[in-house]
C-alpha positions in Angstrom: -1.2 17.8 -11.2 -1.1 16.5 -7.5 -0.9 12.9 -6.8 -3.0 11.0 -4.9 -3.6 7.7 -4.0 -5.7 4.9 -2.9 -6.5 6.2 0.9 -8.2 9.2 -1.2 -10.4 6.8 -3.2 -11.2 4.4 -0.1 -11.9 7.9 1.9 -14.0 9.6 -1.4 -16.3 6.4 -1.6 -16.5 5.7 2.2 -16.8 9.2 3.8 -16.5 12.1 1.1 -13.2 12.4 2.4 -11.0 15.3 0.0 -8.6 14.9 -2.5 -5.8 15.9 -1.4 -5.6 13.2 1.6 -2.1 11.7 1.1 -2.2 8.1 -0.7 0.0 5.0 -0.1 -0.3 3.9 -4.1 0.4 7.3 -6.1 -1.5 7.7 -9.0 0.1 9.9 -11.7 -0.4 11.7 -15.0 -0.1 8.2 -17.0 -2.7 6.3 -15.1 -4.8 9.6 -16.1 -4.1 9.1 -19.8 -4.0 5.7 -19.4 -7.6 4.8 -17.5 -9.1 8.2 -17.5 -8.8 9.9 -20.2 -12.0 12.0 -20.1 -10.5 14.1 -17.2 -6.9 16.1 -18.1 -5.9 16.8 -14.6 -6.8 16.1 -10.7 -8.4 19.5 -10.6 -11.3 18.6 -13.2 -12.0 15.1 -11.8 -12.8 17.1 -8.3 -14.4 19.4 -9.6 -16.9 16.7 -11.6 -17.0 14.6 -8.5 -18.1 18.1 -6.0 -20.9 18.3 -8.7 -22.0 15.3 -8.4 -22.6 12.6 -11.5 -19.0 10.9 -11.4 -19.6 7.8 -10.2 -18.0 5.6 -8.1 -18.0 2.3 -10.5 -16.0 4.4 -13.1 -13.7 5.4 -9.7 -13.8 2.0 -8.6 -12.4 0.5 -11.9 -10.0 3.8 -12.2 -8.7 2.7 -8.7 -8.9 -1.1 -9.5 -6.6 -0.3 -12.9 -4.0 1.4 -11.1 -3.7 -1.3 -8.2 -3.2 -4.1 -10.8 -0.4 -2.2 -12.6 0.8 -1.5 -9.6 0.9 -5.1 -8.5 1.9 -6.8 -11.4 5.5 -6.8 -10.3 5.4 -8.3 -7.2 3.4 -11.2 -8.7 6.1 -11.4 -11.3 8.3 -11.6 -8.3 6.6 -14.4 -7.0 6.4 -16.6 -9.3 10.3 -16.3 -9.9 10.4 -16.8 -6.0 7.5 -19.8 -6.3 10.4 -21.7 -8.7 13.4 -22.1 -5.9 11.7 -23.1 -2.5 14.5 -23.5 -0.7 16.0 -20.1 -1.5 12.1 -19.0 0.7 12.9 -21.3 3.1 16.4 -19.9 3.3 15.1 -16.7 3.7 12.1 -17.3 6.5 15.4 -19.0 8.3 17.5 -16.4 8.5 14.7 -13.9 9.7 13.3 -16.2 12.0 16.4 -16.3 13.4 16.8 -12.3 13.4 13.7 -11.7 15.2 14.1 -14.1 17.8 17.6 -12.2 18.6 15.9 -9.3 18.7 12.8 -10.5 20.4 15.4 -12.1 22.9 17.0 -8.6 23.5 13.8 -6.8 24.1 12.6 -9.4 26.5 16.0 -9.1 28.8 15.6 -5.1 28.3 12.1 -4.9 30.0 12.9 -7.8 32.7 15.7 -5.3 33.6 13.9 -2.5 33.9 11.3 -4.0 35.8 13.8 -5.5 38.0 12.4 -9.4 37.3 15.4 -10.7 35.5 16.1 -13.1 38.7 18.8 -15.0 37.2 20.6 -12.9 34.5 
């Protein structure tokens, strides 16, 4: 079975778009078993859908099933995070600091090359 992910459902509810558009959030044989176990691969889910009578509440819920396993981690992560505030602020420091380097560096780069760094 192919995977595919949650650009194909956003593409099969909003424009018909086909299955085998690539997907940020892979779906795989699990979340079949897991949240629809009526269909045994890809292939017969398109093929139900291309007849018509799948509906998109039981895609919707498929979809919304696999997005909150999927996220589940990263609000795990979070809330670990959430617990030490200046470990965040630590953090948002140090890439503040990064991207103003870089931001700095760009900047000189295109005064340069447009020949308005006066007084470099």
């Amino acid at each position: 079975m192919q995977a595919f992910g949650v650009q194909l459902f956003q593409g099969l509810l909003v424009a018909g778009q086909r299955f085998d558009t690539a997907g940020v959030v892979r779906c795989n044989d699990e979340h079949f078993a897991k949240y629809l176990p009526d269909y045994a691969s890809l292939d017969e889910l398109k093929a139900h859908y291309q007849r018509s009578g799948l509906g998109d509440v039981k895609v919707k819920k498929f979809l919304n099933n696999v997005l909150q396993e999927t996220l589940e981690p990263i609000r795990n992560r979070r809330e670990e995070l959430e617990k030490d505030p200046g470990y965040v602020m630590d953090v948002l420091r140090q890439g503040t600091q990064a991207a103003q380097a870089a931001a700095a560096d760009t900047l000189a780069k295109v005064k340069h090359a447009m020949q308005i760094d006066y007084f470099a």
